[in-house]
N, C-alpha and C positions, 0 to 999 in steps of 0.2 A: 361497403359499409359493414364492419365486423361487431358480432354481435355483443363484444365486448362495450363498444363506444355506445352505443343500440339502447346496453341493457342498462347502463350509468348514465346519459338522456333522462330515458322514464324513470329511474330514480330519481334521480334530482328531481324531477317535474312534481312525482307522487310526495317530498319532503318539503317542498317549496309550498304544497298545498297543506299539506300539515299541519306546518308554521303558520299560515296566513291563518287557519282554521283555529289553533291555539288564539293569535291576535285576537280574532273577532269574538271567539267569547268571554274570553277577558275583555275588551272593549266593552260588552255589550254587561256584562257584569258591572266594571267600573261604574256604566253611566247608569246603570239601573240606580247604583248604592247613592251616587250622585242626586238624582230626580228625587229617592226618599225622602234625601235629607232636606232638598230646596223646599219640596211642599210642607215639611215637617215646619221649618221654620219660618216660612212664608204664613202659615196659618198660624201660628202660634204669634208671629209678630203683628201681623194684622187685628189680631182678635188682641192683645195688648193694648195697639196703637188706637185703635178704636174704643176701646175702654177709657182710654186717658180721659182726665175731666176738663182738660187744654189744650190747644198745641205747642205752649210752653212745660207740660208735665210729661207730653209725648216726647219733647227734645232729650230730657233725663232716662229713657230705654235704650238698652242694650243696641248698640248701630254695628255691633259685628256679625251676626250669625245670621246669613241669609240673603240672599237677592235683596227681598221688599226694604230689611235693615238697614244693609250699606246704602242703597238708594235714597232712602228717608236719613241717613246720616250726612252725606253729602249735603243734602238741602238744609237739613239745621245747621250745617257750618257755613253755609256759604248765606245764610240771614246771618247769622251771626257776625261773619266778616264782612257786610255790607254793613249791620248795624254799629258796629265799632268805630266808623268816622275815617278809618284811616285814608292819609290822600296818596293817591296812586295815580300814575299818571301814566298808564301800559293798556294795549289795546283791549289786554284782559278783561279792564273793568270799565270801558267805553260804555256797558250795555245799560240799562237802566236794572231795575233790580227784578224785576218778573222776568225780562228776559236772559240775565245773566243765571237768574235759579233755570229757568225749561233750560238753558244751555247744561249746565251743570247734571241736572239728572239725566239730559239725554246722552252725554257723555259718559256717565256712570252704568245707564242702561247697556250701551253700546258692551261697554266690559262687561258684563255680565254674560252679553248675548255670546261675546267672543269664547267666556267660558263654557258655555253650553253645548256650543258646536266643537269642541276640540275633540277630535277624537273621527268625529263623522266623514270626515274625509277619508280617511282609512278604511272604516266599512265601506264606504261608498266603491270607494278603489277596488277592495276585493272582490264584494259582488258585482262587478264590472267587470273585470279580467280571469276570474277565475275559472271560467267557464273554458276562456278558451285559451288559458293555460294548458286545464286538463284536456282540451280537442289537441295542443301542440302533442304532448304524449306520447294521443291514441294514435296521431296521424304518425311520429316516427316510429312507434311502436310497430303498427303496420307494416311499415317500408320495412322495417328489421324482419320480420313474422315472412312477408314474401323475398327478401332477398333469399331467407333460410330456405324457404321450400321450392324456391327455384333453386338452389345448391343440391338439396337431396334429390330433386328428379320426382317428388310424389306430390300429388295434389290431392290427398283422400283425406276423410273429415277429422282421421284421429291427429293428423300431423296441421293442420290448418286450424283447428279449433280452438288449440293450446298457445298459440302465441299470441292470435287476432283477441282471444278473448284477456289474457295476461292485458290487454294493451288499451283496451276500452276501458278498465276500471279506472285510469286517470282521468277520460269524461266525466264516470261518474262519483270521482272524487270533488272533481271541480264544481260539478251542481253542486254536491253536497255543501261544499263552502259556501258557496256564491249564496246559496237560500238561506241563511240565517242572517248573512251578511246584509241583506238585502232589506227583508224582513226590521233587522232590527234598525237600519239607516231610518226605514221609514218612519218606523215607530219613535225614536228618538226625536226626528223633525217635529211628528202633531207635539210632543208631548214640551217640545223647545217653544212650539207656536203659543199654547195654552200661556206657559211662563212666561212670554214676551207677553200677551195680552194683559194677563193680571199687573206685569211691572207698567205697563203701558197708562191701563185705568189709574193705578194707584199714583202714579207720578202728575196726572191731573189732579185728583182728588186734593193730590198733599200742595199743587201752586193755586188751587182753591181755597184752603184753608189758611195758607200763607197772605193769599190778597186777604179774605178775614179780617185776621189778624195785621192786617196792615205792612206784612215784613216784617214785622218786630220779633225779636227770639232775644231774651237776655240771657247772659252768661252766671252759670253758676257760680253765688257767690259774691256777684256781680256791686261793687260801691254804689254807697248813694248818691244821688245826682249833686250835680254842685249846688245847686241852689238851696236843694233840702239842707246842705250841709252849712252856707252862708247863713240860712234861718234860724240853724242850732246856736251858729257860732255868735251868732248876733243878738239871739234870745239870755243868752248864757253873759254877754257883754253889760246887755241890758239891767239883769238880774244883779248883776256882781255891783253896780254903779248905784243902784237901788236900795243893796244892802251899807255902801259905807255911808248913805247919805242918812238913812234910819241910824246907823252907830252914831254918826256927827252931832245928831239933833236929841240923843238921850244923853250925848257926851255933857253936851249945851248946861241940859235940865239938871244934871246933879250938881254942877258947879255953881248955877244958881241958888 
């Protein structure tokens, strides 16, 4: 084994840890920035959504920015597209209407949840392997370290202490990774957990207020019903038949 192949080994090994070490604190950066902004907006929409004086004035709030948002915009479109009549005839809309809505949010939860974990798998991986990345190293590090000092013939502590120890710092680069790595996997889990609970609560809460409301959510904007409109039309028919027949009868009285 030439010390040459020996010493480009533990390199790669010691750059390869480096690397994963860059990954995971950007990673753990990323999802930090990430968690700010879901709680940011998560409280910010809930205390909104809760303010509304209906759950017709709540449909009218902002359904982009946020976990709770998208979640609670899904539901108001899918009353919405239940209330519009239209006939469809696809297994999609088989369900009745409370259970086509819990389909719908949990659907939407699910993406959510998919967003939260991206990334965790890769901490996971590092502080999993890292360790004994850095042991592969230390251990060929060694075999290089005694090949050497069985070549020169000397076993004394100045000639042994110099390579064996060169070759250990790849263990203890590996801890070094693996513990933040580790550290922050877990940390991002409770903190994914919290967020699936609150989307959890709130996705009752919102097909609680839906049965309420009976499913109804009208559309912005939304025409008058036909009937109102036959009442007008016919009120207004009424009126007009009423007025030539007053013209008719002073028409009468002056020609008298």
């Amino acid at each position: 084994m030439s010390d040459i192949a020996t010493g480009f080994i533990v390199d790669a090994t010691l750059n390869t840890l480096i690397g994963a070490s860059v990954v995971t604190w950007a990673l753990i950066l990323v999802k930090g920035i990430q968690h700010a902004r879901i709680s940011y907006h998560n409280r910010r929409y809930s205390k909104e959504f809760w303010s509304a004086p209906s759950i017709q004035a709540a449909a009218q709030l902002d359904h982009q920015k946020g976990p709770a948002a998208r979640v609670a915009g899904i539901g108001f479109s899918t009353l919405i597209e239940t209330e519009s009549g239209a006939s469809t005839h696809d297994l999609e809309h088989t369900w009745d209407r409370q259970e086509l809505l819990d389909r719908r949010l949990r659907q939407q939860m699910q993406k959510e949840r998919g967003s939260l974990e991206s990334g965790l798998a890769i901490l996971a991986t590092i502080g999993s392997i890292s360790p004994f990345v850095g042991l592969f190293g230390t251990v060929w590090g060694i075999m290089g370290a005694l090949t050497s000092i069985s070549k020169s013939g000397s076993a004394s502590l100045e000639v042994v202490a110099g390579p064996i120890g060169e070759a250990l710092i790849a263990t203890a680069v590996g801890i070094a990774v693996a513990v933040p790595a580790v550290v922050g996997y877990n940390f991002y889990i409770r903190r994914n957990k919290v967020v699936w609970a609150f989307l959890d609560d709130f996705a009752i809460d919102f097909v609680h207020l839906a049965l309420k409301a009976s499913f109804i959510i009208e559309r912005t904007g939304s025409k008058p019903a036909p009937s109102a409109r036959l009442t007008e039309i016919s009120g207004g028919k009424k009126a007009s038949a009423k007025d030539n027949h007053d013209d008719l009868i002073a028409a009468k009285e002056a020609h008298a």
